[in-house]
N, CA, C and O atoms as a Tinker XYZ file with bonds, in Angstrom:
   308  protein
     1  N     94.864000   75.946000  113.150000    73     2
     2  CA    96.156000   75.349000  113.425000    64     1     3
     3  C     96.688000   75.914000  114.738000    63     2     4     5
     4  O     96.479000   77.031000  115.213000    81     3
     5  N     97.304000   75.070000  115.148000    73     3     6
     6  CA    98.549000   75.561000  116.652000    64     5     7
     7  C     99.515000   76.610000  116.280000    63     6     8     9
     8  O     99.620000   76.845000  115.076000    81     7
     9  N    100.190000   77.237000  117.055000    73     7    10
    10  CA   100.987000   78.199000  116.658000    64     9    11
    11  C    102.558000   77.250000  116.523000    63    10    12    13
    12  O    103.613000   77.641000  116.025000    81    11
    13  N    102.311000   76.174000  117.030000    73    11    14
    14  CA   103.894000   75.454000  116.849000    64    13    15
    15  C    103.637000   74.530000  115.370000    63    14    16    17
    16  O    104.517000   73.785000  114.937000    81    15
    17  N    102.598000   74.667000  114.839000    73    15    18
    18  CA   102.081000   73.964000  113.390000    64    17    19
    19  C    102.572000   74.879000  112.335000    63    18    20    21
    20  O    103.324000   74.637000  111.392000    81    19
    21  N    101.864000   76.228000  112.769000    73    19    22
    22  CA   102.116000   77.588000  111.883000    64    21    23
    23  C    103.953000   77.310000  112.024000    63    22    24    25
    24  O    104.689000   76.773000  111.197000    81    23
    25  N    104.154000   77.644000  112.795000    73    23    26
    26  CA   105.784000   77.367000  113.068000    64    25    27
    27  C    106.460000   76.952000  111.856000    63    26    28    29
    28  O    107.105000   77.590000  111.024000    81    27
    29  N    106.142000   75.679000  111.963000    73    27    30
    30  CA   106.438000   74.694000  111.082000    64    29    31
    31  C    106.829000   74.954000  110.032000    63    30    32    33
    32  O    107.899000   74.482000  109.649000    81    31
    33  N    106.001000   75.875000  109.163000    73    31    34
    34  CA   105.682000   76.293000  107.896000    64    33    35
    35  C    107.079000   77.603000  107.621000    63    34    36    37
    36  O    107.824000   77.791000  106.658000    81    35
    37  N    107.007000   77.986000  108.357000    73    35    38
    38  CA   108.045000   79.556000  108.336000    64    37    39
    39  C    109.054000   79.691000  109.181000    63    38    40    41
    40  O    108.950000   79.270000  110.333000    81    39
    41  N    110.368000   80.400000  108.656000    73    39    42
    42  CA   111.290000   80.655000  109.421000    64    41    43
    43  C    111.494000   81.706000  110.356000    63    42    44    45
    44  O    112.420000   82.503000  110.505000    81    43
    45  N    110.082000   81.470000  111.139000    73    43    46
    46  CA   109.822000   82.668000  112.484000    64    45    47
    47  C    110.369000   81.966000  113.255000    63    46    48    49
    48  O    110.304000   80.739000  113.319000    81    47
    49  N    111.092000   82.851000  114.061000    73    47    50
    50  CA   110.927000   83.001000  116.109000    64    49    51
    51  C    110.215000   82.367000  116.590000    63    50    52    53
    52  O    109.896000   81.776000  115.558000    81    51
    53  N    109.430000   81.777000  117.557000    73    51    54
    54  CA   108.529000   82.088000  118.332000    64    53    55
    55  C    107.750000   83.103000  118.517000    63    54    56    57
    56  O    106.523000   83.103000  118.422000    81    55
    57  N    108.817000   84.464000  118.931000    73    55    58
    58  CA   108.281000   85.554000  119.169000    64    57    59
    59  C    107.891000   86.227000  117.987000    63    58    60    61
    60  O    106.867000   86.895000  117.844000    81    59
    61  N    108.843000   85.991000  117.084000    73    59    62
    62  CA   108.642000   86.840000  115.375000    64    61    63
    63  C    107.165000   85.963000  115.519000    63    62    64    65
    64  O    106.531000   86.749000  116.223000    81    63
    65  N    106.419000   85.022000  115.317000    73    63    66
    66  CA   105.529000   84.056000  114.700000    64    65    67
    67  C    104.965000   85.018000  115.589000    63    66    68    69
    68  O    104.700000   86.082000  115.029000    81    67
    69  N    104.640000   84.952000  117.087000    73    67    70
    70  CA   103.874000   85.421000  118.391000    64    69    71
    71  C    103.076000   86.591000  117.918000    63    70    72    73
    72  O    101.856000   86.711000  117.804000    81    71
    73  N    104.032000   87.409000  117.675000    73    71    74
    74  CA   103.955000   89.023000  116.710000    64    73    75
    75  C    103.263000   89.384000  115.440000    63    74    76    77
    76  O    102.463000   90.315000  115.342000    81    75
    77  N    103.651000   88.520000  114.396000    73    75    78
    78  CA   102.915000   88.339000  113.260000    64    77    79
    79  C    101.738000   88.027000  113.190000    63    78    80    81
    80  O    100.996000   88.671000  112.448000    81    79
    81  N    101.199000   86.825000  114.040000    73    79    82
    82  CA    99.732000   86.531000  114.764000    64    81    83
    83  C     98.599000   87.772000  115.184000    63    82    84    85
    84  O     97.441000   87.985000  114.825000    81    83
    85  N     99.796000   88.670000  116.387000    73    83    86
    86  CA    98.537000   89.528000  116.666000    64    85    87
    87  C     98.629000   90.539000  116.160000    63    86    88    89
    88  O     97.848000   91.408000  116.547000    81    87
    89  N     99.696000   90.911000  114.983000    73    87    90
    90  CA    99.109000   91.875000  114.125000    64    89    91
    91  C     98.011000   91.333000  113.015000    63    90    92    93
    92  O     97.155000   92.185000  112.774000    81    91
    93  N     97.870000   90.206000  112.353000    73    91    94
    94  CA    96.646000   89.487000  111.880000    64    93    95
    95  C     95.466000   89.723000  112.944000    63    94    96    97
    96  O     94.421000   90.253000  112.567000    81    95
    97  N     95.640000   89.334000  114.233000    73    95    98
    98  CA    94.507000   89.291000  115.112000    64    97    99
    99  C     93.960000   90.762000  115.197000    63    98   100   101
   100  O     92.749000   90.855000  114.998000    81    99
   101  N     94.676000   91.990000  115.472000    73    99   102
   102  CA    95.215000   93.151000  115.111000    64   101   103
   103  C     93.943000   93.538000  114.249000    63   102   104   105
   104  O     92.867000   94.077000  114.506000    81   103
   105  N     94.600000   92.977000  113.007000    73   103   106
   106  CA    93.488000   93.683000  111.728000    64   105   107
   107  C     92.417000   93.194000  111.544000    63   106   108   109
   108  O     91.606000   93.762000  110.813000    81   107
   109  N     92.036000   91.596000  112.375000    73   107   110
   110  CA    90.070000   91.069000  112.506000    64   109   111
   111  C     90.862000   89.851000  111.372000    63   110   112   113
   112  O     89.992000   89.029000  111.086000    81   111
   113  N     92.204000   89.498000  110.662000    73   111   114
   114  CA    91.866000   88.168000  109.918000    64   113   115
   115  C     92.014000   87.171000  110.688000    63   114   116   117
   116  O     91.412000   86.251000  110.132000    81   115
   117  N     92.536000   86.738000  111.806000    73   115   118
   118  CA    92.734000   85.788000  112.681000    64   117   119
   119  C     92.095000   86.096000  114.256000    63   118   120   121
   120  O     92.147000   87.095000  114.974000    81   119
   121  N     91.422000   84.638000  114.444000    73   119   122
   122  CA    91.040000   84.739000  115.976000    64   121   123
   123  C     92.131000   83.623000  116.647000    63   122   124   125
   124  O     92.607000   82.862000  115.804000    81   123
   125  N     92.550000   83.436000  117.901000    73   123   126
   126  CA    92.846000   83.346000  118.720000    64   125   127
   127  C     92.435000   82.543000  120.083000    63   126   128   129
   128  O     91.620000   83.018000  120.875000    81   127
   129  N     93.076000   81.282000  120.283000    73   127   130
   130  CA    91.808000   80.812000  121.590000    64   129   131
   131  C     92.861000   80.015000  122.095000    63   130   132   133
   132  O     93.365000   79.572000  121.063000    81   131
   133  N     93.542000   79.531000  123.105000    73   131   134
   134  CA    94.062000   78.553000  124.355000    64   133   135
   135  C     93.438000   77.149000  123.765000    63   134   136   137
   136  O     92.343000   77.099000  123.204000    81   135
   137  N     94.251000   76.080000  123.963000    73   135   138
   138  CA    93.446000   74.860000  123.697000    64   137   139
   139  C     94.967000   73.787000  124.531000    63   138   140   141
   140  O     96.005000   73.384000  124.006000    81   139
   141  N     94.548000   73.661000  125.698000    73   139   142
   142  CA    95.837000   73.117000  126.817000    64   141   143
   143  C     96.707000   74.373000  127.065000    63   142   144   145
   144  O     96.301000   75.335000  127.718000    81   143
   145  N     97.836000   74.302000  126.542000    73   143   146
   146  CA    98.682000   75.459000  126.630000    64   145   147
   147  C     99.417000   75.438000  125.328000    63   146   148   149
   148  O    100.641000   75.353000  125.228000    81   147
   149  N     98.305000   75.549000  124.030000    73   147   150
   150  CA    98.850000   75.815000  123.055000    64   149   151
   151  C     97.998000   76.622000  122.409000    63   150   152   153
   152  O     96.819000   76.299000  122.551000    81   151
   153  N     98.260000   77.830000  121.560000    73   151   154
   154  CA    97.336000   78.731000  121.078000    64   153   155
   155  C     96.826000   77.952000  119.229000    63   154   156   157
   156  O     97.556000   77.574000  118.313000    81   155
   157  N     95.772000   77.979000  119.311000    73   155   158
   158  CA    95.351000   77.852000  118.417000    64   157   159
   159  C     95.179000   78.783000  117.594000    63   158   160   161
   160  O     94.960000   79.738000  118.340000    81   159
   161  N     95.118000   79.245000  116.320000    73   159   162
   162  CA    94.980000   80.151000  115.894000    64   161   163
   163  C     94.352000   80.050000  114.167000    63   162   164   165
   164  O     95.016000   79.683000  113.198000    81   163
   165  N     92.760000   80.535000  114.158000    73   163   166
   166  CA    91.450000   80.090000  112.699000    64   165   167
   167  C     91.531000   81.713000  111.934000    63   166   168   169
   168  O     91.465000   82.807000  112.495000    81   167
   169  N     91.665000   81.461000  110.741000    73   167   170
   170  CA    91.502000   82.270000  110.067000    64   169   171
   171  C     90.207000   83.177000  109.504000    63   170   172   173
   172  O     89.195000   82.571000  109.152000    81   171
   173  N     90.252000   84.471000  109.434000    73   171   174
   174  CA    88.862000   84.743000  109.268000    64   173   175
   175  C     88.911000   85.853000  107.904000    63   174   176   177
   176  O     89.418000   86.967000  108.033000    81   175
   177  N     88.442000   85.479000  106.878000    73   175   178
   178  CA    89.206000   86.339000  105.576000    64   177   179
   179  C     87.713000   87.690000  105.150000    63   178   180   181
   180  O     87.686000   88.566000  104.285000    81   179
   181  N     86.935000   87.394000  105.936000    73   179   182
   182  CA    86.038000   88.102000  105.714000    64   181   183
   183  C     86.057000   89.961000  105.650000    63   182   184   185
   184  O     85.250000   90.684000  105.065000    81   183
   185  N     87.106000   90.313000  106.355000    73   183   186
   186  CA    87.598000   91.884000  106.494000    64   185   187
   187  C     88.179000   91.941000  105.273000    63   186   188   189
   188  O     88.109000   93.116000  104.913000    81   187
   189  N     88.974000   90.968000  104.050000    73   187   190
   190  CA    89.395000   91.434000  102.884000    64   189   191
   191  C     88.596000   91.476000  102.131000    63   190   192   193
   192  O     88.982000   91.815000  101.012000    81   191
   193  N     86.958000   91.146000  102.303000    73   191   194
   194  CA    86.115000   91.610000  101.073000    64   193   195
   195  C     85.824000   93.101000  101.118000    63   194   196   197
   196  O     85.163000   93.480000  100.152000    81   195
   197  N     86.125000   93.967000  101.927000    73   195   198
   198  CA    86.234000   95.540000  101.933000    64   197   199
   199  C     87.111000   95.735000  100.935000    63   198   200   201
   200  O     86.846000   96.498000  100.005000    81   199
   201  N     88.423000   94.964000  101.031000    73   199   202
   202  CA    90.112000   95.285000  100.181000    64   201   203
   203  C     89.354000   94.873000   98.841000    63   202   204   205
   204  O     89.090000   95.646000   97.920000    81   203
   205  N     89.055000   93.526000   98.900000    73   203   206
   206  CA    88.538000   93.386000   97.072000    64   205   207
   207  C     87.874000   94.011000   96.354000    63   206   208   209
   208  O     88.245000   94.296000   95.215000    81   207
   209  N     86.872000   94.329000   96.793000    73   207   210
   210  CA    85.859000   95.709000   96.688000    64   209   211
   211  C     86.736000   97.130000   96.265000    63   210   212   213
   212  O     86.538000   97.846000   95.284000    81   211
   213  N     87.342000   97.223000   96.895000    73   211   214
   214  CA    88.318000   98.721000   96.712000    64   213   215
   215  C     89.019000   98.665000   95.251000    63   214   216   217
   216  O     88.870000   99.327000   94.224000    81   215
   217  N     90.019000   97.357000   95.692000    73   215   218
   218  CA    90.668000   96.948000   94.411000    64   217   219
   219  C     89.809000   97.179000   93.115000    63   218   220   221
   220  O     90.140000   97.885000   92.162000    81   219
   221  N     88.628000   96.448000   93.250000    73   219   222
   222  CA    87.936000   96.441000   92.122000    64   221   223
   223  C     87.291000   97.535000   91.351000    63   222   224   225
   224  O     87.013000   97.423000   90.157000    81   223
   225  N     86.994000   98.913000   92.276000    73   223   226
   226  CA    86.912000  100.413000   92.045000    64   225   227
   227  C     88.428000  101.028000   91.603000    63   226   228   229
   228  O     88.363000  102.171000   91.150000    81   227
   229  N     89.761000  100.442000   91.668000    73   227   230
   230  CA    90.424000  101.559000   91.457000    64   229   231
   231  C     90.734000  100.240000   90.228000    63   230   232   233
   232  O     91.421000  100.732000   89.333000    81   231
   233  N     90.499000   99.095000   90.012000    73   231   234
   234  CA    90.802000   98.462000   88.692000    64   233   235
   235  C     90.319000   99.305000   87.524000    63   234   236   237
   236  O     91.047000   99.644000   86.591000    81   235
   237  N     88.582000   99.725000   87.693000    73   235   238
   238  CA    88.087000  100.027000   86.854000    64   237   239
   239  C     88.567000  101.382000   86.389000    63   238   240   241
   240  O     88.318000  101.764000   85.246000    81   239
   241  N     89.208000  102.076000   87.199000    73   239   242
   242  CA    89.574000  103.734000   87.113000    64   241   243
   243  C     90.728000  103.407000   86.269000    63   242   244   245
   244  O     90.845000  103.853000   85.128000    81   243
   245  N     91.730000  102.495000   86.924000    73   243   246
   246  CA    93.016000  102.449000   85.824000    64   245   247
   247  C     92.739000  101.844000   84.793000    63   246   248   249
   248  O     93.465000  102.333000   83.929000    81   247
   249  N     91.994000  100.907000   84.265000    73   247   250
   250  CA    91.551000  100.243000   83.252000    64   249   251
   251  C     91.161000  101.589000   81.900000    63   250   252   253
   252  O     91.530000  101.655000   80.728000    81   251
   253  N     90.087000  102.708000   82.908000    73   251   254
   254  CA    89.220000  103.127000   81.741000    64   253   255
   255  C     90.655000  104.732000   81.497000    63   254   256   257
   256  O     90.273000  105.485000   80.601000    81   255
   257  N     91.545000  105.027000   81.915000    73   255   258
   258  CA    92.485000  105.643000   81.927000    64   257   259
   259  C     93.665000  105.006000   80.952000    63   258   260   261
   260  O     94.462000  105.715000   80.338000    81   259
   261  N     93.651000  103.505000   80.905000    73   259   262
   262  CA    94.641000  103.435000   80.097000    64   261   263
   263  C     93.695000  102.995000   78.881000    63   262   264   265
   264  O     94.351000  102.745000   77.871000    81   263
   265  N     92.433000  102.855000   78.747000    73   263   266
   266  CA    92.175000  102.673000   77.469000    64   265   267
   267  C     91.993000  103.830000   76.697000    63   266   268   269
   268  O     92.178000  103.789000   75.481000    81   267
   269  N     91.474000  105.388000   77.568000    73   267   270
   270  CA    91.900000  106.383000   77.043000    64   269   271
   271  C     93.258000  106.844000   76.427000    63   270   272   273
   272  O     93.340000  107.673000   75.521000    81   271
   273  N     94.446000  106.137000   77.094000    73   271   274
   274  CA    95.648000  106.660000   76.969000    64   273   275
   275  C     95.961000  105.801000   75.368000    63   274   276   277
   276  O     96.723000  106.207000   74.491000    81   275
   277  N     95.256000  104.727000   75.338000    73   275   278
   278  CA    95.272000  103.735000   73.914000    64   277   279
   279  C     94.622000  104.466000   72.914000    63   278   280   281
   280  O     94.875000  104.361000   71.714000    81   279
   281  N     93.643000  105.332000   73.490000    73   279   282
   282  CA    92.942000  105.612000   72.341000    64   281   283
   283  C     93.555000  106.800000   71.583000    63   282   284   285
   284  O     93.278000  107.161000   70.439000    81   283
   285  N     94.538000  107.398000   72.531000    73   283   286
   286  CA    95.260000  108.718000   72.054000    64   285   287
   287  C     96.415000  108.605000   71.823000    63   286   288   289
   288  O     96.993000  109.601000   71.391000    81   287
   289  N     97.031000  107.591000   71.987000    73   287   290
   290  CA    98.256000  106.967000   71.037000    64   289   291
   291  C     97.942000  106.094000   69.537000    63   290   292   293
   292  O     98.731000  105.936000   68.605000    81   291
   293  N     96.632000  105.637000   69.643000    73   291   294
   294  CA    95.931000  105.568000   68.597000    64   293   295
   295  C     95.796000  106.411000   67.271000    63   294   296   297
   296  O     96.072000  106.185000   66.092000    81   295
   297  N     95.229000  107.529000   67.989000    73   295   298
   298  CA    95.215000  108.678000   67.171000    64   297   299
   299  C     96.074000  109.506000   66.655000    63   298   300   301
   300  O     95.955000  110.204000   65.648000    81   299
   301  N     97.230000  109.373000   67.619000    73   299   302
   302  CA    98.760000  109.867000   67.062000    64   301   303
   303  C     99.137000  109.484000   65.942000    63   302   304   305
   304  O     99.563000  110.265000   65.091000    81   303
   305  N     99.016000  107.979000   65.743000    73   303   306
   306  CA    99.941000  106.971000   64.720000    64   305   307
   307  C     99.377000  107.518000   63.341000    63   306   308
   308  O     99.786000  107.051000   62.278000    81   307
Protein backbone atom coordinates (compact mmCIF):
# COMPACT_ATOMS: atom_id res chain seq x y z
CA UNK A 1 0.00 0.00 0.00
CA UNK A 2 0.89 3.90 -0.38
CA UNK A 3 1.53 5.70 2.66
CA UNK A 4 -1.56 8.11 1.84
CA UNK A 5 -3.71 4.53 1.65
CA UNK A 6 -2.16 3.49 5.11
CA UNK A 7 -3.33 7.06 6.00
CA UNK A 8 -6.57 6.35 5.31
CA UNK A 9 -6.98 3.67 7.75
CA UNK A 10 -5.63 5.67 11.00
CA UNK A 11 -5.78 8.82 12.73
CA UNK A 12 -1.98 9.63 12.02
CA UNK A 13 -0.18 12.81 10.95
CA UNK A 14 1.60 12.44 8.08
CA UNK A 15 4.53 12.70 10.12
CA UNK A 16 3.04 10.49 13.13
CA UNK A 17 2.23 7.75 10.01
CA UNK A 18 6.04 8.84 8.43
CA UNK A 19 7.46 7.72 11.97
CA UNK A 20 5.49 4.72 12.73
CA UNK A 21 6.62 3.31 9.21
CA UNK A 22 10.29 3.55 9.94
CA UNK A 23 10.14 2.28 13.20
CA UNK A 24 8.39 -0.98 11.46
CA UNK A 25 11.11 -0.52 8.73
CA UNK A 26 13.38 -0.08 11.90
CA UNK A 27 12.59 -3.60 13.22
CA UNK A 28 12.87 -5.64 9.36
CA UNK A 29 8.59 -5.87 9.32
CA UNK A 30 8.18 -3.36 6.56
CA UNK A 31 10.16 -2.49 3.37
CA UNK A 32 9.97 0.69 1.78
CA UNK A 33 10.40 1.82 -2.00
CA UNK A 34 9.42 5.38 -4.04
CA UNK A 35 6.85 4.58 -6.72
CA UNK A 36 6.36 8.47 -8.50
CA UNK A 37 6.50 10.46 -5.40
CA UNK A 38 4.61 8.27 -3.27
CA UNK A 39 6.13 5.76 -0.80
CA UNK A 40 4.93 2.55 -1.01
CA UNK A 41 5.20 0.58 1.79
CA UNK A 42 4.96 -4.18 1.76
CA UNK A 43 4.88 -5.90 4.71
CA UNK A 44 7.31 -8.49 5.76
CA UNK A 45 6.10 -10.65 8.94
CA UNK A 46 8.84 -13.03 8.76
CA UNK A 47 11.11 -11.43 11.86
CA UNK A 48 7.89 -12.38 14.15
CA UNK A 49 8.49 -16.05 13.71
CA UNK A 50 11.57 -15.51 16.24
CA UNK A 51 8.59 -13.68 18.67
CA UNK A 52 6.25 -16.84 18.12
CA UNK A 53 8.84 -19.19 18.82
CA UNK A 54 9.73 -17.37 22.15
CA UNK A 55 6.12 -17.02 23.04
CA UNK A 56 5.74 -20.57 22.59
CA UNK A 57 8.84 -21.50 25.10
CA UNK A 58 7.64 -19.23 27.82
CA UNK A 59 3.79 -20.65 27.09
CA UNK A 60 5.04 -23.95 27.95
CA UNK A 61 6.99 -22.74 31.23
CA UNK A 62 3.78 -20.92 32.47
CA UNK A 63 1.50 -23.64 31.47
CA UNK A 64 3.65 -26.47 33.31
CA UNK A 65 3.93 -23.92 36.54
CA UNK A 66 0.39 -23.40 36.80
CA UNK A 67 -0.48 -26.96 36.44
CA UNK A 68 1.89 -27.54 39.28
CA UNK A 69 0.29 -24.74 41.20
CA UNK A 70 -3.26 -26.93 40.40
CA UNK A 71 -1.82 -29.77 41.53
CA UNK A 72 -0.97 -28.26 45.01
CA UNK A 73 -4.13 -26.59 45.57
CA UNK A 74 -5.40 -29.91 44.71
CA UNK A 75 -3.79 -31.45 47.41
CA UNK A 76 -4.70 -28.85 49.93
CA UNK A 77 -8.55 -29.39 49.50
Amino acid sequence: MTTPEIGRHFRFSKQALSRHVAVLEDAGLVTRAMRGRVQEVALDPAPLAGVVEWLAVVRRGWESNLDRLGDLLAEER
